[in-house]
N, CA, C and O atoms as CSV, one atom per row, in Angstrom:
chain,resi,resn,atom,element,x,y,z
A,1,UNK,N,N,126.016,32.900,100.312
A,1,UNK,CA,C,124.811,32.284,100.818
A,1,UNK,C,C,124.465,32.957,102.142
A,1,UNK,O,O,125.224,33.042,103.107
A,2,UNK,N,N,123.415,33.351,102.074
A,2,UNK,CA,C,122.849,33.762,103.708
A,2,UNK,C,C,122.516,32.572,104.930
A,2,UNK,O,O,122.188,31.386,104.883
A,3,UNK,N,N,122.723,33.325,105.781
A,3,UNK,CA,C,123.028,32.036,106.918
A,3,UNK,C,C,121.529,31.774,107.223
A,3,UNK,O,O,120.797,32.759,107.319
A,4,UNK,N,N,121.186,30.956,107.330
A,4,UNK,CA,C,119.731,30.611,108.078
A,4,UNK,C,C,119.601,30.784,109.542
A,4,UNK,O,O,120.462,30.509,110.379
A,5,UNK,N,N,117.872,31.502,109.848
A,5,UNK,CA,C,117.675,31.548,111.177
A,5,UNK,C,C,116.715,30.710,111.491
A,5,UNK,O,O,115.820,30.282,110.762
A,6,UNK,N,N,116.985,30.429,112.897
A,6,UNK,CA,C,115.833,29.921,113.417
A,6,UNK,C,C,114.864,30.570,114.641
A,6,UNK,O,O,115.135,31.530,115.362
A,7,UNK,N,N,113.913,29.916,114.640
A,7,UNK,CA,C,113.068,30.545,115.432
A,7,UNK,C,C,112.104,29.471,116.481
A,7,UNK,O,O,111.825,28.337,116.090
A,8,UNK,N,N,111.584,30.060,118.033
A,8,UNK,CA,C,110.967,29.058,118.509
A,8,UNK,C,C,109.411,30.481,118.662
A,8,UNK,O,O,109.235,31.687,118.834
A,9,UNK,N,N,108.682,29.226,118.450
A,9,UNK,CA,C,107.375,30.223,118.016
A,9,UNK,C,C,106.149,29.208,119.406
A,9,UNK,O,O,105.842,28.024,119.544
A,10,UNK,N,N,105.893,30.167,119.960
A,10,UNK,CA,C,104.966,29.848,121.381
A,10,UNK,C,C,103.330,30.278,121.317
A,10,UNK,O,O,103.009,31.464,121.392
A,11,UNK,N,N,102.710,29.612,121.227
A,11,UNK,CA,C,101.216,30.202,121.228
A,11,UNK,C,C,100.434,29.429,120.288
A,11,UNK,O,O,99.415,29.946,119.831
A,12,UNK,N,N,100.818,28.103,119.889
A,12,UNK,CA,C,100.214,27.787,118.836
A,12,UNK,C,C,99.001,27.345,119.250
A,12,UNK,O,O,99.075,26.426,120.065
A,13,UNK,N,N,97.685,27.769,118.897
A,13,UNK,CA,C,96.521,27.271,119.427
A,13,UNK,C,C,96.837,25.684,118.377
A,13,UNK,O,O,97.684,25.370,117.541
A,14,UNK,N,N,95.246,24.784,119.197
A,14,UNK,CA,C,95.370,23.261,118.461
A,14,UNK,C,C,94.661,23.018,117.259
A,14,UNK,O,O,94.890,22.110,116.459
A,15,UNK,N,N,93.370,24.304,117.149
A,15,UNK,CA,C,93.139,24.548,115.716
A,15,UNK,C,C,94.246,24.738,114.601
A,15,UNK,O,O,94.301,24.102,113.548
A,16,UNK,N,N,95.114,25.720,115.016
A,16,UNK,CA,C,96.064,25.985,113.971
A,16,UNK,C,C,97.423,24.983,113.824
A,16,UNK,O,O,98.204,25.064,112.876
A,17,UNK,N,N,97.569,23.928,115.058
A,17,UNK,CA,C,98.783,23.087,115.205
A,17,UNK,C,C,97.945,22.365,113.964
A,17,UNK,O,O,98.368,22.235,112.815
A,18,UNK,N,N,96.452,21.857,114.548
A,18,UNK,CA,C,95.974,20.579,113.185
A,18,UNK,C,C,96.000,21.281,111.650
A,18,UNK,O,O,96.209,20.783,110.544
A,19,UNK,N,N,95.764,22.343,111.978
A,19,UNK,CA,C,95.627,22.734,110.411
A,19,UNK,C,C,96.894,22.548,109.196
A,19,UNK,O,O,96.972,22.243,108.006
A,20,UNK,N,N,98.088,23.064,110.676
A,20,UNK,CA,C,99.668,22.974,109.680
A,20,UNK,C,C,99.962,21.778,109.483
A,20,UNK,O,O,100.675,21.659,108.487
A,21,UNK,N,N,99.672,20.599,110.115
A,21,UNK,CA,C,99.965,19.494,110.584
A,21,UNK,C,C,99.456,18.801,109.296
A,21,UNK,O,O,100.131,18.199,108.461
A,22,UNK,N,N,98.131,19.013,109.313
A,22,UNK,CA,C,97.077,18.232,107.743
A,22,UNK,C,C,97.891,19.151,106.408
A,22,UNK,O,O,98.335,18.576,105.414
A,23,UNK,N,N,97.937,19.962,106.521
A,23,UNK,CA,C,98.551,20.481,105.187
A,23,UNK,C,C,99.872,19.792,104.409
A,23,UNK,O,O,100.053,19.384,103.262
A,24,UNK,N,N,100.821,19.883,105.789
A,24,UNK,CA,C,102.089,19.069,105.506
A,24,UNK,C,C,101.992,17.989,105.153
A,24,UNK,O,O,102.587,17.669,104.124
A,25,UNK,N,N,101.092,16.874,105.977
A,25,UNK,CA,C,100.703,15.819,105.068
A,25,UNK,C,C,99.985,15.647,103.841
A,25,UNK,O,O,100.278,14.883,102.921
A,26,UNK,N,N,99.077,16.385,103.915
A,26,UNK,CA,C,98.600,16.548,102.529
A,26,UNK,C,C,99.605,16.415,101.488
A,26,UNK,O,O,99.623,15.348,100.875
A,27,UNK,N,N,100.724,17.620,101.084
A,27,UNK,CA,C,101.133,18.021,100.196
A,27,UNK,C,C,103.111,17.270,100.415
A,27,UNK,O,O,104.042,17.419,99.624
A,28,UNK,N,N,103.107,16.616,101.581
A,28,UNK,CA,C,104.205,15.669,101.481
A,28,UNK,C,C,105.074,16.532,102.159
A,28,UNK,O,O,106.148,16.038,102.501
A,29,UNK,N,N,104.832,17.871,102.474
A,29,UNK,CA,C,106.470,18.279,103.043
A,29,UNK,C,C,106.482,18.190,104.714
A,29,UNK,O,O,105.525,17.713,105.324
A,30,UNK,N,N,107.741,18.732,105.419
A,30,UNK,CA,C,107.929,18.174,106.832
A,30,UNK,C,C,106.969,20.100,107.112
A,30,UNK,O,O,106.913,21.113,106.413
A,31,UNK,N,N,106.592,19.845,108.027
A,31,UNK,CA,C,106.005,20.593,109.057
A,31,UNK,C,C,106.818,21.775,108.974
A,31,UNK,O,O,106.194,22.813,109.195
A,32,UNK,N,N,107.931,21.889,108.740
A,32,UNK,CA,C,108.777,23.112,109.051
A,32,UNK,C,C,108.959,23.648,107.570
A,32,UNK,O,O,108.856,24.872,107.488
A,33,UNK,N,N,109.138,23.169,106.721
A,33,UNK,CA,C,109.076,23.608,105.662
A,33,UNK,C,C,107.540,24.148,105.050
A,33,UNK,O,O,107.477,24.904,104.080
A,34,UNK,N,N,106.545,23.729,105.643
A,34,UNK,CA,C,105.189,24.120,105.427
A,34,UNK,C,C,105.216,25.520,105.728
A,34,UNK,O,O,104.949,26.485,105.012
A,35,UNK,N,N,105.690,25.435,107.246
A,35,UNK,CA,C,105.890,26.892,108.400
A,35,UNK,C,C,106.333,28.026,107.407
A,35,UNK,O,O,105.618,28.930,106.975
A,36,UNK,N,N,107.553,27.811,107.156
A,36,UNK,CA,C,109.095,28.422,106.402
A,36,UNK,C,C,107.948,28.665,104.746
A,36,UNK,O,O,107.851,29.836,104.378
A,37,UNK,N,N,107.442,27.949,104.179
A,37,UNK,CA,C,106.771,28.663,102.845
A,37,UNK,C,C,105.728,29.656,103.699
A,37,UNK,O,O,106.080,30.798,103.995
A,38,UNK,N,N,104.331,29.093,104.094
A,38,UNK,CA,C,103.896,30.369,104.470
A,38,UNK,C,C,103.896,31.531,105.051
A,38,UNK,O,O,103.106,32.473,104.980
A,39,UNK,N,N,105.368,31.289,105.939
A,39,UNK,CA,C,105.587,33.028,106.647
A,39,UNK,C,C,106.310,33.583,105.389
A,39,UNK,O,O,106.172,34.804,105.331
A,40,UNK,N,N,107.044,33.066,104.354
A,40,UNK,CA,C,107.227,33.692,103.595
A,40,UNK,C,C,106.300,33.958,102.534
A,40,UNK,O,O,106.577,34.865,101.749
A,41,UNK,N,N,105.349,33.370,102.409
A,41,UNK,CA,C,104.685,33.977,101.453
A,41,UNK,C,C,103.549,35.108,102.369
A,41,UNK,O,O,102.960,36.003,101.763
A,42,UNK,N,N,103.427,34.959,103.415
A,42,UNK,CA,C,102.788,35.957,104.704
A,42,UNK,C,C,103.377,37.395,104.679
A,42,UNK,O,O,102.570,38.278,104.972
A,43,UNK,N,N,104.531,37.748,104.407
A,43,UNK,CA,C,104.997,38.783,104.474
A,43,UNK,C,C,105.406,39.346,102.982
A,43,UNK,O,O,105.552,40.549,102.766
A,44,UNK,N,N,105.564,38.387,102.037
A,44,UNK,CA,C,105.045,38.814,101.033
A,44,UNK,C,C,106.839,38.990,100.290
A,44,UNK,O,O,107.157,39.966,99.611
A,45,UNK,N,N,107.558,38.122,100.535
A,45,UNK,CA,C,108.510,37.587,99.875
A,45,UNK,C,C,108.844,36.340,99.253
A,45,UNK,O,O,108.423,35.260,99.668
A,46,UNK,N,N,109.627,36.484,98.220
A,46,UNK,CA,C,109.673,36.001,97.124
A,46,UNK,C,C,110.880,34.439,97.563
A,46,UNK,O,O,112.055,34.778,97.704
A,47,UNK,N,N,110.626,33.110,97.726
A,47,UNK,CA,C,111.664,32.700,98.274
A,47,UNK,C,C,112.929,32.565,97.305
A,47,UNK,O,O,112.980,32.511,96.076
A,48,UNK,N,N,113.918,32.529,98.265
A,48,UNK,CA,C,115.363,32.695,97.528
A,48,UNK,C,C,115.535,31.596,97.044
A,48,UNK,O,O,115.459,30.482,97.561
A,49,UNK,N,N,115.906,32.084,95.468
A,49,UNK,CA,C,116.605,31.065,94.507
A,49,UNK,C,C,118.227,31.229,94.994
A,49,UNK,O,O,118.976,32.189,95.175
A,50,UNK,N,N,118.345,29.740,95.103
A,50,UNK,CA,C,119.567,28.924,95.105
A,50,UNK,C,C,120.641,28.947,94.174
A,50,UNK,O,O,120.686,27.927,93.485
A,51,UNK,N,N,121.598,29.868,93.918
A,51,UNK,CA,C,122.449,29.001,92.518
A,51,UNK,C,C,123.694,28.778,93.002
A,51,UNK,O,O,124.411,29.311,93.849
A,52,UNK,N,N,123.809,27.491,91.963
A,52,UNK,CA,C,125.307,26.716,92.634
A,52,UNK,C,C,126.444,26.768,91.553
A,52,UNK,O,O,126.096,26.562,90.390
A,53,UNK,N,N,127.472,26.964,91.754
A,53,UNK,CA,C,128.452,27.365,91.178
A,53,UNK,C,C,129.815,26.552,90.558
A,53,UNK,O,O,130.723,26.909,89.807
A,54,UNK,N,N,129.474,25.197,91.298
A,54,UNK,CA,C,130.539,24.032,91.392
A,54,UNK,C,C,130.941,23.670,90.427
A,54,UNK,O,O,132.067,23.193,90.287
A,55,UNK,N,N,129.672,23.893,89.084
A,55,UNK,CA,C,130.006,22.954,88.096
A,55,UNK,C,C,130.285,24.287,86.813
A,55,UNK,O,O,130.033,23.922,85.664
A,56,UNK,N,N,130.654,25.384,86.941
A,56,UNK,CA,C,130.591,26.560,86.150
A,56,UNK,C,C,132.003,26.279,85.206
A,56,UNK,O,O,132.159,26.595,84.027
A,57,UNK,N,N,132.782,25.722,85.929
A,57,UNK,CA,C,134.050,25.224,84.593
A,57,UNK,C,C,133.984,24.447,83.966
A,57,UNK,O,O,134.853,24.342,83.100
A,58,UNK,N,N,132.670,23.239,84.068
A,58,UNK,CA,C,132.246,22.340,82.760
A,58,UNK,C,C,132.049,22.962,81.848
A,58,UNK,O,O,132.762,22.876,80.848
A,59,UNK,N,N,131.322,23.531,81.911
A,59,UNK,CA,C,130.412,24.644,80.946
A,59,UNK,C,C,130.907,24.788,79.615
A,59,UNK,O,O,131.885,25.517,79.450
A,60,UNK,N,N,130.375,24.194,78.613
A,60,UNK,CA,C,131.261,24.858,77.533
A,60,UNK,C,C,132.635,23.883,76.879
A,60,UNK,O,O,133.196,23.949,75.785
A,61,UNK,N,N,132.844,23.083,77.938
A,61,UNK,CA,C,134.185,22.248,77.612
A,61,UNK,C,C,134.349,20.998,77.090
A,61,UNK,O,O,135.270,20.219,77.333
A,62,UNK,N,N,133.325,20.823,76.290
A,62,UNK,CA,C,133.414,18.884,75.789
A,62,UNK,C,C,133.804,19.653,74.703
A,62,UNK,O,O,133.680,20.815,74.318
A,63,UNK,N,N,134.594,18.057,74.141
A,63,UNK,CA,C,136.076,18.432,73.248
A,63,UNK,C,C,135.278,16.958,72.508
A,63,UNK,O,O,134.783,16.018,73.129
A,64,UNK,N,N,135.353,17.135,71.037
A,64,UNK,CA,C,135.123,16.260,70.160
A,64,UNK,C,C,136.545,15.097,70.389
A,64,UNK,O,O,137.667,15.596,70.303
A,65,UNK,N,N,136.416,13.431,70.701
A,65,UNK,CA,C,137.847,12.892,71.221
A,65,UNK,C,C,137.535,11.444,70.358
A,65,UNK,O,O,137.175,10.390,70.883
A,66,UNK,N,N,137.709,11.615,69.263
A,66,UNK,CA,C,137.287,10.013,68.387
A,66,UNK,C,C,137.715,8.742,69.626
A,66,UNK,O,O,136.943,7.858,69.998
A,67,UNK,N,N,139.170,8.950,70.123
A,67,UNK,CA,C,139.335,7.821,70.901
A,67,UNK,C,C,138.619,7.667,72.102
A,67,UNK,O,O,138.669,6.561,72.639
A,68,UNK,N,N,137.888,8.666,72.686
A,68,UNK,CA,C,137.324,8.739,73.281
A,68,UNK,C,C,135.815,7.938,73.170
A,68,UNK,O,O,135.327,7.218,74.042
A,69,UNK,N,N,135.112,8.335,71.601
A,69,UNK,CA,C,134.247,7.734,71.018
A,69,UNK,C,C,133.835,5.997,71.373
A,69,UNK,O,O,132.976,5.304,71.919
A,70,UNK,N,N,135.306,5.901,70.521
A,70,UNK,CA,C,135.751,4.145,70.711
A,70,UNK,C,C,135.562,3.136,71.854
A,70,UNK,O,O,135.300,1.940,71.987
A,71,UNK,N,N,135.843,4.284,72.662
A,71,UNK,CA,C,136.111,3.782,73.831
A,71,UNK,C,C,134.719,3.456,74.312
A,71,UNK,O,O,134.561,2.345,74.819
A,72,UNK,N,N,133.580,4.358,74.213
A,72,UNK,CA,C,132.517,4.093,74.755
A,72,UNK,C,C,131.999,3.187,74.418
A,72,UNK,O,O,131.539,2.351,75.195
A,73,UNK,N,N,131.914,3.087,72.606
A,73,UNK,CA,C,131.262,1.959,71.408
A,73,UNK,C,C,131.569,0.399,72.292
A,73,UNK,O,O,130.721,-0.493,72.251
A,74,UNK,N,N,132.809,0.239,73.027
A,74,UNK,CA,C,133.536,-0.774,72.879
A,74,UNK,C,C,132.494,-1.760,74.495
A,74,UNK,O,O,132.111,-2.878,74.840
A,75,UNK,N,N,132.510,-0.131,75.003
A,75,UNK,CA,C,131.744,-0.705,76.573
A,75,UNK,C,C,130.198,-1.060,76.354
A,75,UNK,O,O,129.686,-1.977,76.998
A,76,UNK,N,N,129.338,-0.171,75.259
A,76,UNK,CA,C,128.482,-0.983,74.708
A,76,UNK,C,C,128.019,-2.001,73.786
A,76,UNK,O,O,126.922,-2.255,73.289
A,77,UNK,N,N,129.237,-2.535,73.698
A,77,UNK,CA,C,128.706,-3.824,72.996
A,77,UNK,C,C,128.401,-4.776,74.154
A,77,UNK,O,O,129.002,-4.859,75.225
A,78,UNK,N,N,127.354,-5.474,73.728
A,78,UNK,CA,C,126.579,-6.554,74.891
A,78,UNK,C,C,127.138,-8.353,74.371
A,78,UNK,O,O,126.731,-9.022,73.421
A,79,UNK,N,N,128.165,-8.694,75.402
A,79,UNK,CA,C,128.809,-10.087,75.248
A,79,UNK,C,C,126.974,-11.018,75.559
A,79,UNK,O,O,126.330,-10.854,76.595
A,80,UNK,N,N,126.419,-12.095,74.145
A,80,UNK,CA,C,125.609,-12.545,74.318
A,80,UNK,C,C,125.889,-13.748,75.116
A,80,UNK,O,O,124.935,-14.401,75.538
A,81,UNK,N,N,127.343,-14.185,75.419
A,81,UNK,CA,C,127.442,-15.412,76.579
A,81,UNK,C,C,127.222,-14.974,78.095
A,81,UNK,O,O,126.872,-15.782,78.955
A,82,UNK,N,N,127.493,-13.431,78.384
A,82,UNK,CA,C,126.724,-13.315,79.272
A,82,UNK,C,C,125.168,-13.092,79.750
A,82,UNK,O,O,124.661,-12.560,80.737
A,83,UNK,N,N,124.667,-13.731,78.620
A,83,UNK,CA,C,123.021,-13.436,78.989
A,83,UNK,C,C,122.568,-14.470,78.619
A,83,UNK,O,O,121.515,-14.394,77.987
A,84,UNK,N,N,123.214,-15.941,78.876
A,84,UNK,CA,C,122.392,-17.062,78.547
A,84,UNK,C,C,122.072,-17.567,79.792
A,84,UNK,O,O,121.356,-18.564,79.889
């Protein structure tokens, strides 16, 4: 994973503070993430896809387990004395 930078950015006229400001609300995201999409789409990169790796030994590994089956059948049955 690449480390993230940050940045402090000085000069913002109040035309362009309201403009980022209405957008973010508009479209629900925080102000910085508004920032962070359009300088990247400003310079004309592609933003980085994320992939996560944690779950890469599930993959592939469910095991047919009848008792296993049972077991579930048993947790869905619905006791009707508890729903009077």
């Amino acid at each position: 994973m690449h480390a993230k930078k940050q940045y402090t950015i000085r000069g913002i006229s109040t035309t362009v503070d309201r403009a980022l400001k209405q957008k973010a609300k508009t479209e629900g995201k925080s102000l910085n993430t508004v920032l962070v999409d359009s300088l990247t789409k400003a310079v004309g990169v592609s933003p980085e896809t994320i992939i996560f790796h944690d779950l890469d030994d599930l993959i592939g590994k469910w095991q047919e387990d009848p008792e296993f089956d049972r077991s579930l059948e048993e947790q869905n049955k619905i006791d009707p004395q508890l729903w009077k």
